[in-house]
C-alpha positions as a LaTeX table, in Angstrom:
\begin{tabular}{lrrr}
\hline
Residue & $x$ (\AA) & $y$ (\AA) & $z$ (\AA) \\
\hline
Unk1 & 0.00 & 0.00 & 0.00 \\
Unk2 & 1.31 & 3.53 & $-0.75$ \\
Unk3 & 0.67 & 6.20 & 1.69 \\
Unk4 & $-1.41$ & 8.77 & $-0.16$ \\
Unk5 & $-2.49$ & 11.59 & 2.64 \\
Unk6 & 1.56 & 12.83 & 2.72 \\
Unk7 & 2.59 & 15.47 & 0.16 \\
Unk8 & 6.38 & 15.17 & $-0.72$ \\
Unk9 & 7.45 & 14.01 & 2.35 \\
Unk10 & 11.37 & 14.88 & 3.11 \\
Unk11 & 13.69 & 11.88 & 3.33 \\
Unk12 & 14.25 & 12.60 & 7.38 \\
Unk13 & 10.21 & 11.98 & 7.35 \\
Unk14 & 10.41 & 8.67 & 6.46 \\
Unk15 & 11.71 & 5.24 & 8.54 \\
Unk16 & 12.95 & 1.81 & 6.99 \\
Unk17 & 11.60 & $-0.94$ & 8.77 \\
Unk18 & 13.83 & $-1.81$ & 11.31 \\
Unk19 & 13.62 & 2.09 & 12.86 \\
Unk20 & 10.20 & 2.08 & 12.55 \\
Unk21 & 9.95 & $-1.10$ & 14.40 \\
Unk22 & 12.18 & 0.31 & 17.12 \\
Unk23 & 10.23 & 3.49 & 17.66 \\
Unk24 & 7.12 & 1.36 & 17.88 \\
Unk25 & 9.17 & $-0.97$ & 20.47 \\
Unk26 & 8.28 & $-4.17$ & 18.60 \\
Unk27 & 9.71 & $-6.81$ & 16.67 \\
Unk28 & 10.03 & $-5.93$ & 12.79 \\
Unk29 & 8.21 & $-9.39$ & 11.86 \\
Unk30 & 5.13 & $-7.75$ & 14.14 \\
Unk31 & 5.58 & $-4.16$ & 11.86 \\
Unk32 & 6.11 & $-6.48$ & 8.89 \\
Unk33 & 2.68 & $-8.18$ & 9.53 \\
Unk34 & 0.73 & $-5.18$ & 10.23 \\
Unk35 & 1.65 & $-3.00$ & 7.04 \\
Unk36 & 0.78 & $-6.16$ & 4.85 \\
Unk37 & $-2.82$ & $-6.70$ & 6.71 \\
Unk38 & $-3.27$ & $-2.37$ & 6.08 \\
Unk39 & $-3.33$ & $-2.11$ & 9.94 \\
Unk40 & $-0.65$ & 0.97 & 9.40 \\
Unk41 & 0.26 & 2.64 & 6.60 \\
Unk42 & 3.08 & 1.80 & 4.50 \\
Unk43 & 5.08 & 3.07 & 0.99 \\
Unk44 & 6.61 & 0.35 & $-0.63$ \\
Unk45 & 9.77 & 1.62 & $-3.10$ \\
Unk46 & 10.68 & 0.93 & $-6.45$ \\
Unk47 & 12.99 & $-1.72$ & $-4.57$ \\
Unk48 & 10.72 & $-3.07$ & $-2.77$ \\
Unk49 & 11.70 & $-1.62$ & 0.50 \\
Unk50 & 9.59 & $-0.34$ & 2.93 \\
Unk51 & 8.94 & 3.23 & 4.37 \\
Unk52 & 7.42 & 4.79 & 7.07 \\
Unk53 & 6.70 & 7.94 & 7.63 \\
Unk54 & 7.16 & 9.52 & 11.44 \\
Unk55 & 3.48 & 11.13 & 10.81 \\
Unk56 & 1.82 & 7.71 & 10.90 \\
Unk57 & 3.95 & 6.14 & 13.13 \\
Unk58 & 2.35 & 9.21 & 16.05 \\
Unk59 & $-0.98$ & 8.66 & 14.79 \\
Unk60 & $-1.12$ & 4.74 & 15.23 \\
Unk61 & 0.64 & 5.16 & 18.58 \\
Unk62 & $-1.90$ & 7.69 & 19.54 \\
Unk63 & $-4.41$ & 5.52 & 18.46 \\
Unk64 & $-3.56$ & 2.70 & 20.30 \\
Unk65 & $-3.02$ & 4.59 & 23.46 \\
Unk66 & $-7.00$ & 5.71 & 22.96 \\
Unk67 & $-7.74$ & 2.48 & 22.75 \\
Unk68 & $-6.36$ & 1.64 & 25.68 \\
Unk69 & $-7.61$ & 3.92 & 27.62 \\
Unk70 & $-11.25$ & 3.62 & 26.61 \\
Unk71 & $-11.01$ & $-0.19$ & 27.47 \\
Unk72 & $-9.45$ & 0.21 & 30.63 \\
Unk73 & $-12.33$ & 3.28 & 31.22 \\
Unk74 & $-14.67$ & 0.77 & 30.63 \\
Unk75 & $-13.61$ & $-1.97$ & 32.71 \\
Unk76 & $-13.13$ & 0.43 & 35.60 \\
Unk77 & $-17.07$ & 1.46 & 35.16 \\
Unk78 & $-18.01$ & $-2.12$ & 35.18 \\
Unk79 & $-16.25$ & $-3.00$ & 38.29 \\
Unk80 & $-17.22$ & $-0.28$ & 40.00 \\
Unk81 & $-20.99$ & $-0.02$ & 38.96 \\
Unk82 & $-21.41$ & $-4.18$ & 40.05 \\
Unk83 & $-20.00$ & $-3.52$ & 43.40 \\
Unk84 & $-21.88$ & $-0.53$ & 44.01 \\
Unk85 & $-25.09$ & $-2.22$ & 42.29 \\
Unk86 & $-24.58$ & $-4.79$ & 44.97 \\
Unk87 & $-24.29$ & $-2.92$ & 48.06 \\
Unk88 & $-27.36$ & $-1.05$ & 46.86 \\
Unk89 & $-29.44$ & $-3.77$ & 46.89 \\
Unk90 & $-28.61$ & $-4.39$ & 50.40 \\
Unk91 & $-30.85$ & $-1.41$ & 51.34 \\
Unk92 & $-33.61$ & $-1.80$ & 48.67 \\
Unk93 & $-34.96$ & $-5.41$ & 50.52 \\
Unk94 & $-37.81$ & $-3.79$ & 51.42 \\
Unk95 & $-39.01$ & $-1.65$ & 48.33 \\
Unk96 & $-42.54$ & $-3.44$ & 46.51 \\
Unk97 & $-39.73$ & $-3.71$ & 43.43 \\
Unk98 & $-37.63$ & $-6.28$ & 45.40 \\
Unk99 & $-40.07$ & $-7.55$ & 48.15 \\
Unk100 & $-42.07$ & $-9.09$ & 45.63 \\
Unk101 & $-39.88$ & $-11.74$ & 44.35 \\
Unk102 & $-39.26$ & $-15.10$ & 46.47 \\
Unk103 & $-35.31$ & $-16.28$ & 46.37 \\
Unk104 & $-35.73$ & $-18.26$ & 42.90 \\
Unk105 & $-37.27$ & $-14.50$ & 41.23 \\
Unk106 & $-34.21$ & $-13.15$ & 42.30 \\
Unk107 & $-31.86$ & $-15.52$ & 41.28 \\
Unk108 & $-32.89$ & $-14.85$ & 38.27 \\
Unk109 & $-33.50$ & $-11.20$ & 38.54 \\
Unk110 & $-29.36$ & $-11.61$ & 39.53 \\
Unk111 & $-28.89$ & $-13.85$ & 36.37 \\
Unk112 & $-30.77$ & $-11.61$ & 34.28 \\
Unk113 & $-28.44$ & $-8.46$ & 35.40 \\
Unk114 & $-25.31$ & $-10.05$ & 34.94 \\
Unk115 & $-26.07$ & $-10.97$ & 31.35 \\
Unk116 & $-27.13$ & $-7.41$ & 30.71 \\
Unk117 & $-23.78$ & $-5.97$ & 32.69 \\
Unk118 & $-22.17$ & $-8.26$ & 29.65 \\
Unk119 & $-23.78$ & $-7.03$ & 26.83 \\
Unk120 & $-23.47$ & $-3.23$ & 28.36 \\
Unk121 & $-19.67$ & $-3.65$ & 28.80 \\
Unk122 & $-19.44$ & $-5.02$ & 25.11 \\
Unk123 & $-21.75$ & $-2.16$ & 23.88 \\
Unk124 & $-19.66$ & 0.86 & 25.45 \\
Unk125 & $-17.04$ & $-0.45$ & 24.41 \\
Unk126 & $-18.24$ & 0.24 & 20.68 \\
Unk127 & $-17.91$ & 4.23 & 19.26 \\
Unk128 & $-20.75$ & 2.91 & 17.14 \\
Unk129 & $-22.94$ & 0.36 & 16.06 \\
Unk130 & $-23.93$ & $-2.43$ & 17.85 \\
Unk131 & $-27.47$ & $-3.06$ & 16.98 \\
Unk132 & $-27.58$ & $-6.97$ & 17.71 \\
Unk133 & $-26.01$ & $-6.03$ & 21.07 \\
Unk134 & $-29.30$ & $-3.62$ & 21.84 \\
Unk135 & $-31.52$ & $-6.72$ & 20.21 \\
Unk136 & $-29.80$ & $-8.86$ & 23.21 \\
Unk137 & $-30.66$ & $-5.69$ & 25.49 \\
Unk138 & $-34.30$ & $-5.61$ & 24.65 \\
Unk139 & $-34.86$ & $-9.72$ & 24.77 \\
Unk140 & $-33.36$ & $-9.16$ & 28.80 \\
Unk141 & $-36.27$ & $-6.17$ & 29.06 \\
Unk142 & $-38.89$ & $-8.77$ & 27.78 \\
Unk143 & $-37.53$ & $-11.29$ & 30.43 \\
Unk144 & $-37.30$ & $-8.80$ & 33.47 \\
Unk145 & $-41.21$ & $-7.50$ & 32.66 \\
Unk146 & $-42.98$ & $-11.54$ & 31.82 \\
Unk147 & $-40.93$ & $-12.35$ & 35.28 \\
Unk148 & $-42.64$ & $-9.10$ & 36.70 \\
Unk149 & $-46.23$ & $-10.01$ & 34.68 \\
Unk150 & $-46.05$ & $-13.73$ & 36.40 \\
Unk151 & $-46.24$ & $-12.22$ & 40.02 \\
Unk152 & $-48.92$ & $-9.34$ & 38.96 \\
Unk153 & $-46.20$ & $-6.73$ & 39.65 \\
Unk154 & $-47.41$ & $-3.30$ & 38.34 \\
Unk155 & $-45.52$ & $-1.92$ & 35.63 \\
Unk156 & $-44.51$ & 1.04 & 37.58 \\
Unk157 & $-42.43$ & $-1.55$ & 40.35 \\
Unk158 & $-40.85$ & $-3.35$ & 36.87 \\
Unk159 & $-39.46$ & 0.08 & 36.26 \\
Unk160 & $-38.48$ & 1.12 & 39.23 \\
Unk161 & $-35.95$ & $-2.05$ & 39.31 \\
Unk162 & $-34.74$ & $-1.17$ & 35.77 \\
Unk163 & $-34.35$ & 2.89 & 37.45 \\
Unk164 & $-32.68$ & 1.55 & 40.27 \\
Unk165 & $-30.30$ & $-0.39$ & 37.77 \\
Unk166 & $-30.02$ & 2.40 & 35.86 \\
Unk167 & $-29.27$ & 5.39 & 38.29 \\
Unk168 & $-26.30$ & 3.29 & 39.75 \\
Unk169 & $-24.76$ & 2.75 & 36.16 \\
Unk170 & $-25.05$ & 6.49 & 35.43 \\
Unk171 & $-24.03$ & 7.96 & 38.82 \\
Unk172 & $-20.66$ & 6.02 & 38.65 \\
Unk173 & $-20.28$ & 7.33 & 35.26 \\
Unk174 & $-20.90$ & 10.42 & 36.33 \\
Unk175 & $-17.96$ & 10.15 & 38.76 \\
Unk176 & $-15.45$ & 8.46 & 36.22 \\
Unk177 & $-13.81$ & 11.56 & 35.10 \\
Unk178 & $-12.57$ & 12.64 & 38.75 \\
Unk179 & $-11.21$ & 8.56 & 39.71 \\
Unk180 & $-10.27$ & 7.40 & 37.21 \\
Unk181 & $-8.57$ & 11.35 & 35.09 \\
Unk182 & $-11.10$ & 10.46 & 32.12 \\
Unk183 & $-11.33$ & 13.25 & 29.48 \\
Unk184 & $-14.82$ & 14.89 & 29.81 \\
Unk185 & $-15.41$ & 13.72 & 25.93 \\
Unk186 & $-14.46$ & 10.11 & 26.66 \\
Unk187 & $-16.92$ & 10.24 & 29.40 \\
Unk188 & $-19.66$ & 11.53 & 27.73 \\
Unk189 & $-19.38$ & 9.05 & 24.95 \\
Unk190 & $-20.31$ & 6.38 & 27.73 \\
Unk191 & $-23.04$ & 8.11 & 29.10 \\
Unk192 & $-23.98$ & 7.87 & 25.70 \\
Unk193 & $-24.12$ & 4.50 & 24.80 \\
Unk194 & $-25.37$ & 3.64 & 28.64 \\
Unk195 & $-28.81$ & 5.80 & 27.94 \\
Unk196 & $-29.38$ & 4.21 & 24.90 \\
Unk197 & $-28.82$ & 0.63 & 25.98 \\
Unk198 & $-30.66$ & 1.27 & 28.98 \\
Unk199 & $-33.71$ & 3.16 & 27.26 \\
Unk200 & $-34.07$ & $-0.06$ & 25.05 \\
Unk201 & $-34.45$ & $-2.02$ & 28.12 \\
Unk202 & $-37.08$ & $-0.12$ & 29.28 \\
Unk203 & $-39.20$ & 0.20 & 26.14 \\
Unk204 & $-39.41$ & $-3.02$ & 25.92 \\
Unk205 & $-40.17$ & $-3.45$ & 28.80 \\
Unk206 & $-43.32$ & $-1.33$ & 28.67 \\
Unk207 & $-44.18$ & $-3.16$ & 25.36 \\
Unk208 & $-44.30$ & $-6.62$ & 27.06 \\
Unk209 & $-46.52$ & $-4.98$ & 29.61 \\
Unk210 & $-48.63$ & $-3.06$ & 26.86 \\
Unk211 & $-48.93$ & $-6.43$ & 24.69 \\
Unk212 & $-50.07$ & $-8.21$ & 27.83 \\
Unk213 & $-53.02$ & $-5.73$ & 27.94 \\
Unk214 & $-54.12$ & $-6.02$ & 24.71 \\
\hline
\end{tabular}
């Protein structure tokens, strides 16, 4: 592939393979293997040598550090959201929400909130996309609100659990940029992807409730 977004680049601007695979601190079989798969950008010469230039080299490292980041910011959130989600509970035993459910309900209502945590982490962890992940989303809602519909729980307790759920996920997002030193951009792109994960849930969970009616 030949780099086509540099104009004229001078010959300090550009790096044989070895450098480049020095200033990227990895071996040149790794660099060799990326420029072939188009994973960085490469200019091949009329002797079949390869170049490249400093400019892309900063950009892939920069994007790599990004990507680190944002997966460690989301792991963080997840960690801290389930333990905080749990010692929530603790103090919610008594709320019609809760109270309702015998130890097998909320087993399940546990099972149930794992597999969403999953398919949340895997979601935020997109900058885009993810529909089948919000399809996955919306089958948990329709779970959460026939388990509700089998004990006669009121709509307005089956969405008081998913608020409950909800406010703790946001809240610690909320508080991401001051433990963790996340960019206020980074953190609003969670916030982001949380509300619309989360608003799926709860649509459908007033559709199983509103197709139950009719």
């Amino acid at each position: 592939m030949t780099l086509t977004d540099q104009t004229d680049p001078s010959p300090t601007d550009w790096l044989s393979l070895p450098q480049a695979a020095r200033h990227l601190r990895i071996h040149p079989t790794t660099l060799r293997r990326w420029a072939d798969n188009g994973d960085i950008p490469v200019m091949v010469t009329p002797g079949g040598h390869r170049r490249f230039a400093t400019s892309a080299l900063k950009r892939f490292i920069e994007a790599r550090q990004q990507l680190r980041l944002t997966t460690g910011l989301e792991q963080i959130w997840a960690d801290k959201a389930l333990l905080q989600t749990r010692q929530g509970i603790s103090s919610q035993q008594d709320e019609p929400w809760l109270a309702a459910f015998n130890e097998k309900d909320r087993e399940l209502k546990r099972e149930l909130g794992r597999r969403l945590m999953g398919i949340m982490l895997q979601y935020v962890a997109l900058n885009h996309g993810g529909e089948a992940l919000l399809l996955e989303a919306q089958r948990i809602g329709q779970m959460h609100a026939e388990q509700s519909l089998r004990i006669g729980q009121p709509l307005v307790d089956a969405l008081q659990a998913m608020l409950f759920f909800r406010d703790t996920l946001v809240e610690v997002a909320i508080q991401m940029p001051v433990a963790a030193r996340v960019r206020p951009e980074t953190n609003l792109r969670l916030l982001r992807r949380i509300n619309i994960l989360l608003n799926s849930v709860q649509l459908a969970i007033a559709a199983a409730y509103d197709q139950s009616q009719r």
